[in-house]
N, C-alpha and C positions, 0 to 999 in steps of 0.2 A: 517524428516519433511514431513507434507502431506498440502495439499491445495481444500478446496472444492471452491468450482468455482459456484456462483448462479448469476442470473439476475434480478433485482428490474426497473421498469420502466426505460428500458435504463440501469441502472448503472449497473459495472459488481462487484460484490461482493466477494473478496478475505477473506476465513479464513484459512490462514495458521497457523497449529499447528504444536509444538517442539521448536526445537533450529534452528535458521537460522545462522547457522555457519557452517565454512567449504563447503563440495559439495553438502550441505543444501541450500546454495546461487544457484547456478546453479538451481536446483531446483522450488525457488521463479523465477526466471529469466522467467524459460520456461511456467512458469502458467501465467505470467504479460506478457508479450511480444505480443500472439495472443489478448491480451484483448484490448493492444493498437494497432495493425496491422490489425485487421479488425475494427474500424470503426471509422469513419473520424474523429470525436471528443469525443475523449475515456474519460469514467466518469466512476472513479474506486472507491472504498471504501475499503481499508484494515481494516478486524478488529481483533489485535493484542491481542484477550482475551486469545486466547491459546497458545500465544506464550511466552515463560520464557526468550528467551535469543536471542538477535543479534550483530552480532560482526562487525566490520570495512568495511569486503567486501560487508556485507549482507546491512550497510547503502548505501554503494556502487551501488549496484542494485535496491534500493531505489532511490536515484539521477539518475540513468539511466533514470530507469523508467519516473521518472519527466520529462526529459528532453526529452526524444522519447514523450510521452503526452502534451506537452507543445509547440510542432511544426506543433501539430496537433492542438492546441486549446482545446486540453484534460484538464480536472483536476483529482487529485489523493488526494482522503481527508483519512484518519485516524482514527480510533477508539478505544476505550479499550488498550491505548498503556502504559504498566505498570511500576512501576516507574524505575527501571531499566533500560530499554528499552528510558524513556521519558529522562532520566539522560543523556545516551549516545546522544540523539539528541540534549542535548541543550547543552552539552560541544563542539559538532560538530557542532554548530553555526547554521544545516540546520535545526532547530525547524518553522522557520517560512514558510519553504519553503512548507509546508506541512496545508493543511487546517483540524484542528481537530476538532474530532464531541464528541459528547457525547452520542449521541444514534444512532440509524439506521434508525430511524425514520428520523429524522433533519438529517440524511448527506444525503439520497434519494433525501429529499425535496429539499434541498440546490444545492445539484448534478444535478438534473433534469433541474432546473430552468435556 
């Protein structure tokens, strides 16, 4: 799994691509982590178009994540999360914990605001 890392007004833009499973998790971990630990109210956007597959631990560092952003006043929204992927979130009850966009456009805007 790779993660390219870009900046949109303030928000920090995560597109991680592959499987986030196994030491694929660690991986997401260490790209999300500085995003939330430098700035005081971290405004993230994942967008999940290239990613096929995520497993138990990988929602795991998902909820971390939330929850290190969340003490900061952070938000963490969502993109292109496919069905797969949108299946395991809502069987894991944490579908709402997570703000979902539809474009890049509207999550920026949203995120910024």
């Amino acid at each position: 799994m790779t993660t390219q890392i870009r900046q949109q007004n303030g928000i920090s833009i995560l597109e991680p691509s592959g499987k986030i499973v196994g030491s694929a998790v660690s991986e997401l971990r260490k790209a999300i982590s500085p995003q939330i630990a430098d700035f005081d109210a971290p405004r993230i956007l994942i967008n999940f178009e290239n990613v096929n597959m995520i497993d138990s631990a990988g929602l795991g560092a998902l909820m971390e994540a939330r929850a290190l952003a969340n003490r900061k006043q952070g938000r963490i929204g969502v993109m292109n999360v496919g069905k797969h992927i949108k299946n395991l979130i809502v069987l894991s009850r944490i579908v709402s914990l997570f703000e979902h966009f539809d474009s890049e456009d509207s999550a920026v805007s949203a995120l910024a605001a």
